[in-house]
C-alpha positions as CSV (number, residue, x, y, z in Angstrom):
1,X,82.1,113.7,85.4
2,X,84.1,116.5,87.0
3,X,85.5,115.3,89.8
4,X,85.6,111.6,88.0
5,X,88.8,113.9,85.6
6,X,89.9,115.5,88.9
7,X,90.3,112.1,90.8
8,X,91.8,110.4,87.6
9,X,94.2,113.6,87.2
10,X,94.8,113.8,90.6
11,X,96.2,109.9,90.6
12,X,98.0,110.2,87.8
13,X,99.9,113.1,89.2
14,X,100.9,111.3,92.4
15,X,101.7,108.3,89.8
16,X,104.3,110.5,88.0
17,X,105.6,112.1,91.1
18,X,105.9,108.6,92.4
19,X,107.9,107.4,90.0
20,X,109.9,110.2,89.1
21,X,111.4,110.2,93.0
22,X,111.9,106.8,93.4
23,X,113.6,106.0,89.9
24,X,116.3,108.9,90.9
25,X,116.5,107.9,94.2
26,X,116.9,103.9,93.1
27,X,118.8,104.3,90.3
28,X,122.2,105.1,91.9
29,X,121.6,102.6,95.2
30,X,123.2,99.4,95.9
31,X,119.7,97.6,94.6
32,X,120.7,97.7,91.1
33,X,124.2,97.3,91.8
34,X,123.1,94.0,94.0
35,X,120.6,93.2,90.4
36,X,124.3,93.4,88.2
37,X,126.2,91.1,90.5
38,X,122.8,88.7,90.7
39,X,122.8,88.8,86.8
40,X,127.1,88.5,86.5
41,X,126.8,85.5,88.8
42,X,123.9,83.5,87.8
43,X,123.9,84.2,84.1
44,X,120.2,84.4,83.8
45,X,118.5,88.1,83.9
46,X,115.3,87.3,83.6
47,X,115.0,85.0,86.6
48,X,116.8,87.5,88.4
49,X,114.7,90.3,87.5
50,X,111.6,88.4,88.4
51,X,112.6,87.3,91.9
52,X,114.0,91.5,92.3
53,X,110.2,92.7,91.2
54,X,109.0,90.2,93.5
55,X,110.4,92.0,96.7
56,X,109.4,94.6,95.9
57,X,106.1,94.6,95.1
58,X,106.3,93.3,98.7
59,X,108.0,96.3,100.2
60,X,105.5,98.7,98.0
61,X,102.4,97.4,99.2
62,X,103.8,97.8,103.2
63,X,105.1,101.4,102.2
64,X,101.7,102.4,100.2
65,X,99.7,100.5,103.2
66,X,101.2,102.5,105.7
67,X,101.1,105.7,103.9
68,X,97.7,105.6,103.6
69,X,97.5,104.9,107.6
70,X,99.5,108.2,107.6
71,X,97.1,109.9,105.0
72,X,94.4,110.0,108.0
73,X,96.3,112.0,110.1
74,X,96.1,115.9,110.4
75,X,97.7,116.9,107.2
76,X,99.8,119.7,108.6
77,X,102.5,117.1,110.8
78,X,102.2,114.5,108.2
79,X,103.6,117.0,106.1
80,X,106.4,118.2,108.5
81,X,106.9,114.0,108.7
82,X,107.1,113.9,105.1
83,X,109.5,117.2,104.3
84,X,112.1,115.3,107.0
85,X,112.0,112.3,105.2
86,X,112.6,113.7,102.0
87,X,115.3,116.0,103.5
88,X,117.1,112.9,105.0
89,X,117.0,111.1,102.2
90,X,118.8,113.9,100.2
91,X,121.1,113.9,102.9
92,X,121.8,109.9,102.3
93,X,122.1,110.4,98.7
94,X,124.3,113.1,98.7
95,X,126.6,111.1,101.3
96,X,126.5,108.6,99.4
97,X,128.3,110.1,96.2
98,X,132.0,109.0,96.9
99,X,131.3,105.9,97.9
100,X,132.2,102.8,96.0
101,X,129.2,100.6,95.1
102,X,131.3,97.9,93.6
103,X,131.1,96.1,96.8
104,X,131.0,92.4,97.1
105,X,127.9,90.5,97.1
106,X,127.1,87.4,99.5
107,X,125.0,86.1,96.6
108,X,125.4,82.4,97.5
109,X,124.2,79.2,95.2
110,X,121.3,78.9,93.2
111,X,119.9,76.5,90.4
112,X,117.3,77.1,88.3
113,X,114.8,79.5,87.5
114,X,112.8,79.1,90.4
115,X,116.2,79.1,92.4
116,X,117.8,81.8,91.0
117,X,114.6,84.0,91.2
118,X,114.0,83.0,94.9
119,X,117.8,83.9,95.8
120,X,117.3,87.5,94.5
121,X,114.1,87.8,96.0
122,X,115.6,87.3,99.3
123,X,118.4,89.0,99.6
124,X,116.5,92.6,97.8
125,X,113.6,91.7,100.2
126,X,116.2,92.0,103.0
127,X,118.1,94.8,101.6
128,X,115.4,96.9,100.7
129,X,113.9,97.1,104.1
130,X,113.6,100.4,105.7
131,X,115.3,101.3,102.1
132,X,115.1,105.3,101.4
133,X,112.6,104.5,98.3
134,X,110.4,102.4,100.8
135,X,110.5,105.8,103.3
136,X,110.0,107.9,100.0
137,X,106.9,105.6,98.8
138,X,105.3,106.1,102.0
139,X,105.7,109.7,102.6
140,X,104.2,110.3,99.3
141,X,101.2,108.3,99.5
142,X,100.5,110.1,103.0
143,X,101.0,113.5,101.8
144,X,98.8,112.9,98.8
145,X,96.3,110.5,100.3
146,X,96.7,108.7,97.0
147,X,98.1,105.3,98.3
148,X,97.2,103.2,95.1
149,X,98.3,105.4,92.8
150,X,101.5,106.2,94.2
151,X,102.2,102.3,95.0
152,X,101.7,101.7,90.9
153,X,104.1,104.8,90.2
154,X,106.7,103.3,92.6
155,X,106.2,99.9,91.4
156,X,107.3,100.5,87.8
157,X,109.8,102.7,89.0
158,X,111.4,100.0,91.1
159,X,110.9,97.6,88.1
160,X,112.0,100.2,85.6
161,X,115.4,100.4,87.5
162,X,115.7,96.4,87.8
163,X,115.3,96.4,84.4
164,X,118.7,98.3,83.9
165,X,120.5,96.7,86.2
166,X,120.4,93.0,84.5
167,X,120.5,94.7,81.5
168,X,122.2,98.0,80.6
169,X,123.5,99.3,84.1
170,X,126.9,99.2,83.3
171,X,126.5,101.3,80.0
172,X,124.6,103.6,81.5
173,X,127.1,104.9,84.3
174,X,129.3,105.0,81.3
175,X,127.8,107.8,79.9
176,X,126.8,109.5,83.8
177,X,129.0,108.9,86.5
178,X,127.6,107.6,89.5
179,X,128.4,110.4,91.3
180,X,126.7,112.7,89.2
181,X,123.3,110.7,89.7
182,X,122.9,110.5,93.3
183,X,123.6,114.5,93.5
184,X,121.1,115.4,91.2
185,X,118.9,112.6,93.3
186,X,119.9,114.5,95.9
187,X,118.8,117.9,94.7
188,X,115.3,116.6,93.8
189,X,114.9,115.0,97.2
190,X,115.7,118.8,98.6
191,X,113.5,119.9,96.1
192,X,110.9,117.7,97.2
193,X,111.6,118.4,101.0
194,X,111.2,122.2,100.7
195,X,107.9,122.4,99.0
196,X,106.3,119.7,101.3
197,X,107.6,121.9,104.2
198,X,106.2,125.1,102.8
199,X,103.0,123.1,102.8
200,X,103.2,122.2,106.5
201,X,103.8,126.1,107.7
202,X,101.2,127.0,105.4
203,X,98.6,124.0,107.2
């Protein structure tokens, strides 16, 4: 009974972290900026939203799968792995504060649910490979050896985040500038990047 409440704390830990780093890390990137210009154009969010969960539950399972590879590695350089990851990405994010995300969009032609969906689903699919999130979901499935759990807490971050962007996205960087949410992003990413490297000195 124990170590059943250790395992089911354990995953629910590595769930929360999950989420918590890619939702911060998502929230300001050009994803759910591509999600607002899918939903301006085609007029019909929840099509939109369903082909943008689509991809990625695709690029989740890849980044929990290979995490898990990871996982069976000597835990002292999958954690050095994992600390540079998380330091590049706070590198990325923090770059990426002055930039202007209202680029345009190659969004194309679509009709119909099933059309609409399927044009989101490609072009997130496409845009979300080798994303930072898809990096991030990995390195935290392989430094926790909790590849399921970590997949779910990405998951319904990833969704969570498409959800805003076909529906409030625009309100909400009314009230936090842009800026402002890929620093502090950027900070949790350090944050996240100096405690995974004082576990790989440590071993």
């Amino acid at each position: 009974m124990t170590l059943v409440l250790a395992a089911s704390t354990g995953a629910l830990a590595a769930a929360a972290t999950a989420f918590l780093a890619v939702f911060v890390a998502e929230l300001p990137d050009k994803t759910m900026f591509a999600t607002l210009v899918l939903t301006t154009r085609f007029r019909s969010p929840l099509a939109v939203w369903t082909g943008v969960a689509a991809a990625f539950a695709v690029h989740v399972t890849i980044a929990a799968a290979f995490g898990k590879l990871l996982s069976n590695l000597p835990q002292r350089p999958v954690d050095a792995v994992v600390a540079v990851l998380f330091a590049v990405g706070a590198v990325l994010l923090w770059r990426s504060a002055d930039e202007d995300p209202e680029e345009d969009e190659d969004v194309g032609d679509a009709h119909g649910f099933g059309g609409i969906a399927a044009r989101s689903f490609g072009l997130i699919l496409v845009a979300e490979l080798g994303d930072l999130t898809q990096l991030t979901t990995a390195g935290l499935a392989a430094r926790s050896g909790q590849a399921l759990a970590v997949g779910v807490g990405a998951l319904l971050a990833l969704w969570a985040v498409a959800g805003i962007g076909v529906t409030a996205g625009q309100q909400l960087l009314r009230w936090l500038p842009l800026a402002t949410v890929r620093r502090i992003a950027a900070g949790i990413f350090v944050l996240l990047a100096i405690v995974t490297a004082v576990q790989a000195v440590r071993g």
